[in-house]
BALUM-840449 format. One line per 8 residues: number of its first residue (from 1); their letters; for each residue x, y, z of N, C-alpha, C. Coordinates in steps of 0.2 Angstrom, whole numbers. Each point is the difference from the previous one (the first is absolute). Layout:
N
NUM> A> X/Y/Z/X/Y/Z/X/Y/Z  ...
//
This chain:
168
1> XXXXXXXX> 938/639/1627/-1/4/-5/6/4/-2  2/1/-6/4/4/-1/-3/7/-4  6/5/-1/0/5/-7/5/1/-2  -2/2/-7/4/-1/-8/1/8/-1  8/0/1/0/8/-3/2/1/-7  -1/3/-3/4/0/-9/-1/7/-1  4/2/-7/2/8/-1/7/-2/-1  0/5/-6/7/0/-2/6/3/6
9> XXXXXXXX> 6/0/-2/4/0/7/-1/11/1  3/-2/6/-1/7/1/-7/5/3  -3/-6/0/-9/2/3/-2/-2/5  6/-3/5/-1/2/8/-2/-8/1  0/-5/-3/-2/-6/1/4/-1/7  6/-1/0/5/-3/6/-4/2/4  1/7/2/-1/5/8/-6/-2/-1  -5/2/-4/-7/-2/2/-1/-6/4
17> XXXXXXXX> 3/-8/-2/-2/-7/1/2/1/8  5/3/1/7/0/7/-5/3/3  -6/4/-1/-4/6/4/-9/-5/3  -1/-4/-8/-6/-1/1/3/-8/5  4/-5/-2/3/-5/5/-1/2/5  6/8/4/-2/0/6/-5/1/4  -7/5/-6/-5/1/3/-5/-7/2  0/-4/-5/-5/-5/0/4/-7/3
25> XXXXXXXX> 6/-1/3/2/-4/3/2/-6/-4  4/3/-6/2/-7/-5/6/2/-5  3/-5/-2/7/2/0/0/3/-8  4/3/-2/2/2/-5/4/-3/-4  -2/0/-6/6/-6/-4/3/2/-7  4/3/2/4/2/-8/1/-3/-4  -5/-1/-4/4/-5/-8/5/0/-2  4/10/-2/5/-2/-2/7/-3/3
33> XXXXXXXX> 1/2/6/2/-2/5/0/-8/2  -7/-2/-3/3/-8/1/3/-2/-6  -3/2/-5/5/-1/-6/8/-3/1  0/7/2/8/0/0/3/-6/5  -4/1/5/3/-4/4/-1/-7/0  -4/-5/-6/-1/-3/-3/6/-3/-3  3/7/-4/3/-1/-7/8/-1/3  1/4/4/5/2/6/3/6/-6
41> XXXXXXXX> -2/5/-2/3/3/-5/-5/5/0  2/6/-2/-6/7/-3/-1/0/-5  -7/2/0/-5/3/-8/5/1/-6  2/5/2/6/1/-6/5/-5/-3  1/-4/5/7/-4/-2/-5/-6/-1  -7/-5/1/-2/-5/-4/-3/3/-6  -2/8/-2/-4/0/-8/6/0/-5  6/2/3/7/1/-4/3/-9/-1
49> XXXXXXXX> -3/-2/4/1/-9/0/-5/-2/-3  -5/-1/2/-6/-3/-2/-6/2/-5  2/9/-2/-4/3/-4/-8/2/4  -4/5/-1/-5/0/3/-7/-7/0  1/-5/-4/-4/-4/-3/3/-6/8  6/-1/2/2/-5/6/-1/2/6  1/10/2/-2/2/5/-9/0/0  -4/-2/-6/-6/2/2/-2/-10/2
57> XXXXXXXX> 2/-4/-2/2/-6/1/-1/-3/8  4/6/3/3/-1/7/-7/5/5  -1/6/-5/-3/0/4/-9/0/0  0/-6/-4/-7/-2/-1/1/-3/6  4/-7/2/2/-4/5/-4/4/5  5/5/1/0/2/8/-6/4/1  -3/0/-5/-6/5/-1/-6/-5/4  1/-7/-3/-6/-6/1/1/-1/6
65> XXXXXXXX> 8/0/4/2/-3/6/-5/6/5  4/5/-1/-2/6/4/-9/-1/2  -2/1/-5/-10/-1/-3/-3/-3/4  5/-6/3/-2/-7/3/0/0/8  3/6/0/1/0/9/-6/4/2  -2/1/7/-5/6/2/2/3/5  -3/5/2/2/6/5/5/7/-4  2/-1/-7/2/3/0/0/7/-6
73> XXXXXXXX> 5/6/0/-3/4/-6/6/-4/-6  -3/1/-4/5/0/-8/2/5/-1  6/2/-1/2/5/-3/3/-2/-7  -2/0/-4/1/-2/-8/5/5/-2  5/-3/-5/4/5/-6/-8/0/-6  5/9/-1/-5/1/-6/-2/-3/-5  4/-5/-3/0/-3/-6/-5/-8/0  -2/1/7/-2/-8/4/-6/-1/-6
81> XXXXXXXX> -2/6/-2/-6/-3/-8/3/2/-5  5/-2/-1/3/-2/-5/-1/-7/-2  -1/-4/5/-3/-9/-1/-7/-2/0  -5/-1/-2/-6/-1/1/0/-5/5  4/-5/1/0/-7/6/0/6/5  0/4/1/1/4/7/-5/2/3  -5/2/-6/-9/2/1/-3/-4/4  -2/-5/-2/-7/-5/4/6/1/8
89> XXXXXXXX> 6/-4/-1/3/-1/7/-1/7/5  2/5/-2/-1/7/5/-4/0/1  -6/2/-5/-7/0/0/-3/-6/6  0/-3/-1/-2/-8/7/4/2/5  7/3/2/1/2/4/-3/5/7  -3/3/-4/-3/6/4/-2/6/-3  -4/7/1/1/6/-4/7/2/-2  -2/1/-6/5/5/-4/2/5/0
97> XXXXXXXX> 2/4/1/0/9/1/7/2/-6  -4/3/-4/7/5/-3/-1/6/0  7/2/3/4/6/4/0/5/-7  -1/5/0/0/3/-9/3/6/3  4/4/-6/4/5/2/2/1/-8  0/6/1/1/5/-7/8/-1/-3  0/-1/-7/8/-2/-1/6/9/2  -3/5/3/3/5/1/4/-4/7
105> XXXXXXXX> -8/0/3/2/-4/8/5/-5/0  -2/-4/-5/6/-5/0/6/-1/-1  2/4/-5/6/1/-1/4/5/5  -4/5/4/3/1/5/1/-5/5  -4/-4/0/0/-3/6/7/-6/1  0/-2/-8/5/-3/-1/7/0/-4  0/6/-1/7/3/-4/6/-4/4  1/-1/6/9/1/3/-1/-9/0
113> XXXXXXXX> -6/-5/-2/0/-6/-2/5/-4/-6  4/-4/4/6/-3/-4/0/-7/0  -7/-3/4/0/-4/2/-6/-4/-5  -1/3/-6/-3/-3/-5/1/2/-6  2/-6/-5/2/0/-6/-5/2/-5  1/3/-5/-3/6/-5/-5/-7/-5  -6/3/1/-4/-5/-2/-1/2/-8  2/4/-3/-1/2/-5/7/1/-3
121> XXXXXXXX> 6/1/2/6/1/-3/1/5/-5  -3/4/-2/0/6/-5/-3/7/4  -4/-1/3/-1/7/1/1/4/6  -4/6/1/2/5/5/-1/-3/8  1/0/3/-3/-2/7/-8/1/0  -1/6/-1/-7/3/0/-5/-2/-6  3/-1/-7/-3/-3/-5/-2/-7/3  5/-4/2/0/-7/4/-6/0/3
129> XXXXXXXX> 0/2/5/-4/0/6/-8/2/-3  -2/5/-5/-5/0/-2/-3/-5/-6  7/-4/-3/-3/-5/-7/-2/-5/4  4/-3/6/-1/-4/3/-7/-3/4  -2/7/5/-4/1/3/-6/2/-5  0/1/-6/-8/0/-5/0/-9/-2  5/-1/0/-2/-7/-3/0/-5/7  0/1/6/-1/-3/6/-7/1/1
137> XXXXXXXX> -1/7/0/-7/4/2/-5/-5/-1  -3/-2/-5/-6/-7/-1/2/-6/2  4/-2/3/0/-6/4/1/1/5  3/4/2/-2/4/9/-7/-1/2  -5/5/-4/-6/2/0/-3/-10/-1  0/-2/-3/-1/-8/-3/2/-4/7  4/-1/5/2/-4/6/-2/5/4  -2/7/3/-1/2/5/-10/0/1
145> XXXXXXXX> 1/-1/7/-8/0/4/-1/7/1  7/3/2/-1/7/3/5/4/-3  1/7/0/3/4/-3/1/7/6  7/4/0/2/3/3/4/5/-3  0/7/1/2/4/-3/6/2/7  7/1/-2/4/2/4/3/4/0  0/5/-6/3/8/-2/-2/3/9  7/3/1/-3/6/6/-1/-3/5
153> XXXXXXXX> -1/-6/2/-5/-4/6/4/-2/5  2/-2/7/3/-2/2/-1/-9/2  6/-2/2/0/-9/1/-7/0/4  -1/4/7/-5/-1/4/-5/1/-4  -3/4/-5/-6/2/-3/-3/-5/-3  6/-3/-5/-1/-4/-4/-3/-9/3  6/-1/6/-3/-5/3/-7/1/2  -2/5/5/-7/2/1/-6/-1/-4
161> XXXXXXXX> 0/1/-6/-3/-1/-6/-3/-5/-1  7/-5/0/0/-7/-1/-5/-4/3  2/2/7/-3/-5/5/-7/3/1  -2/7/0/-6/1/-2/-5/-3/-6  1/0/-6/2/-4/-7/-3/-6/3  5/-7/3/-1/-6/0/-3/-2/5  -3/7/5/-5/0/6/4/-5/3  7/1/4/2/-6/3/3/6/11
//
């Protein structure tokens, strides 16, 4: 069995997966991280090469590869519904769970991040973060079995929840 974490970045997916992995005895697999090391290059330096249309390319790939194994958690990039091929795969992979956090929380949480290119190109960080996360918000909500609020809450809470949640 696996589990599918999704949520925009900044909403605890990583430390969450790293938390419930270790509780539930199964590995942790960071999409973006495989990306990269797929591509042998960072997020930023394939969208600036490839445009966001080639990095979602690559990570539909890794998305089906990953899908495909068992024992493990997914740790998904936020934009992972950005592709509809993504849905049925996750979805069959295991429960879904989206991490959700408030664009305050978020932008705190991810301000000093360098490590990802401006999806929008025009606006304020925190305009971003909000234009984005309303037009993510219905296909979040569309691919997730379960939902998780994460303002305030700690890694431990939140995995707690989970694993309560999927009665595992």
């Amino acid at each position: 069995m696996n589990v599918v974490l999704i949520g925009y970045r900044g909403t605890g997916k990583t430390s969450v997966a790293a938390q419930l992995a270790q509780q539930l005895g199964l590995e942790a697999v960071h999409l973006d991280a495989e990306i990269e090391r797929r591509a042998g290059r960072s997020i930023p330096e394939m969208v600036a090469e490839l445009g966001w249309p080639g990095f979602r390319d690559l990570e539909e790939a890794v998305v089906r590869d990953s899908a495909a194994r068992q024992g493990v958690v997914l740790d998904c990039g936020g934009g992972v519904v950005e592709r509809e091929a993504n849905f049925d795969v996750l979805r069959r992979s295991g429960p879904v769970v989206w991490l959700r956090a408030s664009v305050p929380v978020i932008v705190q949480r991810i301000a000093g991040d360098s490590q990802r290119p401006s999806l929008t190109g025009t606006r304020s960080f925190t305009d971003e973060v909000a234009e984005v996360l309303a037009r993510r918000t219905p296909l979040y909500q569309r691919l997730a079995h379960y939902e998780v609020d994460t303002d305030g809450r700690s890694i431990d809470q939140i995995a707690q929840d989970i694993v309560r949640m999927l009665d595992l």
